[in-house]
C-alpha angles and dihedrals in degrees: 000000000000126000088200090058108039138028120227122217111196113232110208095316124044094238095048103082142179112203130214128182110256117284091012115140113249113247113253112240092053112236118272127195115251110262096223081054101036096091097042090054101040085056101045083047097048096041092046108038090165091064121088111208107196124198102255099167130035124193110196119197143128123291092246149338111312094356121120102205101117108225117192119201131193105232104169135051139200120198131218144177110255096258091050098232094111129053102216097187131288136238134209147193110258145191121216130206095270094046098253110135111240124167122245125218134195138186140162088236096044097043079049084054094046124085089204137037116341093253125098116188135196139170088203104091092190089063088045093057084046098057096044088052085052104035113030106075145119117287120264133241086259089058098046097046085047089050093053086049104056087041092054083052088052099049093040090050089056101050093046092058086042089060089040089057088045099054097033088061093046094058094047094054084044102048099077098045093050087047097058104043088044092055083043094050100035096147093045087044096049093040091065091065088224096106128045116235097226087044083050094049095047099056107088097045090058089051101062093041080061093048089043088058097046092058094040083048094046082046093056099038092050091046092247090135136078123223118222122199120180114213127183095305101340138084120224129198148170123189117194123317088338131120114267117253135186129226145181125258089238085053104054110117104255094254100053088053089046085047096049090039092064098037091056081066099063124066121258114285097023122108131206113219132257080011120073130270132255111253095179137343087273100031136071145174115214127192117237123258135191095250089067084084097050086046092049099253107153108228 
């Protein structure tokens, strides 16, 4: 709610108020509130004079069968602190399965009350008033404290993944030139005592293993791979977004039996690189090479 944004015009009482953008023309006829609500409405506003119950929902119709004299009702309510900063709950006009009218409530108090949905409805309009009195006002001390909690979570939360990300993307600009001036300056590098020789050694290797999966990965994600399953005495394979066909042993391209050759060598879940890795005893997933085309592999 914003009084540079919008004008209020009091209906029936000053603090219940229908809203129109600025310069808009007022509807004609003027807005009413609904008879089944009015009491309802009238109470809330008299007992509550710091609350500022503003129109949300409007049902336009004629004033009766065969009569063409437009009516417009409020039918909905939000309700605000006086000075309009906080929202306390709304209530509305309802119709029920059986077509009886019946108010529903809701509140952030009552729907955390509630094992199912956030809505209570009534077609007592006393209890209604009654759970608004006990239900719609400002937050306590308990809430707040518990608002600027969560909130401090949240924000800590998210710097914490910001300086992640920072130094994440440090490390990572930084890993290639320490490493080679580590690998260039080995004896200097030992000598500190910092680094340990066999980490240092090892190094490189597990670099390019690194490299070697994120090309098999990026293989695999933008469909440049074939899989290979081996079943009963066929051999099985898909490459890409392509149909699955079936060949015999005697008729695989030369690469892909020199590919599957050296990954039966390895154990399940391991790759060699620049080859292909192992998915199961009888499964792999081979990387493409230029003799597919020669062999008549479609890419």
């Amino acid at each position: 709610m914003n009084d540079l944004i919008n004008d209020y015009y009091p209906i029936e009482l000053p603090n219940v108020l229908f809203g129109l953008p600025k310069g808009t023309l007022l509807p004609e006829p003027m807005v009413t509130l609904a008879p089944f609500l009015r009491d309802l409405v009238l109470s809330v506003a008299k007992r509550h004079p710091n609350f500022k119950l503003l129109v949300k929902n409007i049902h336009q119709g004629y004033e009766s069968p065969g009569s063409h004299t437009m009516v417009s009702h409020a039918v909905g309510f939000d309700v605000y602190t006086g000075d309009g900063k906080q929202k306390l709950g709304k209530f509305f006009l309802d119709t029920a399965y059986n077509s009886s009218l019946r108010v529903g409530i809701d509140n952030n108090r009552m729907a955390s009350a509630r094992q199912r949905g956030s809505t209570t409805y009534t077609t007592d309009l006393k209890k209604a008033a009654k759970l608004i009195d006990q239900n719609f006002y400002g937050k306590t001390v308990q809430e707040t404290y518990g608002a600027t909690l969560k909130e401090a979570g949240n924000v800590v939360s998210a710097l914490r993944q910001h300086a992640h990300h920072g130094a994440q993307t440090i490390e990572t600009k930084l890993e290639e030139p320490l490493r080679k001036y580590a690998l260039a300056n080995r004896e200097l590098v030992a000598a500190s005592g910092y680094v340990p020789v066999e980490l240092l050694d090892q190094w490189p290797d597990a670099v390019a293993r690194r490299q070697d999966m994120d090309i098999l990965s990026q293989a695999y994600r933008q469909s440049e791979g074939i899989c290979v399953a081996i079943i009963r005495d066929q051999y099985f394979m898909k490459d890409g977004s392509g149909s699955l066909t079936g060949r015999a042993p005697e008729d695989l391209p030369a690469y892909m039996r020199g590919a599957i050759g050296m990954l039966k060598l390895v154990a399940v879940k391991e790759a060699v690189s620049g080859v292909g890795a192992r998915v199961s005893e009888n499964g792999f997933f081979l990387l493409k090479k230029e003799e597919e085309e020669q062999d008549g592999i479609q890419t």
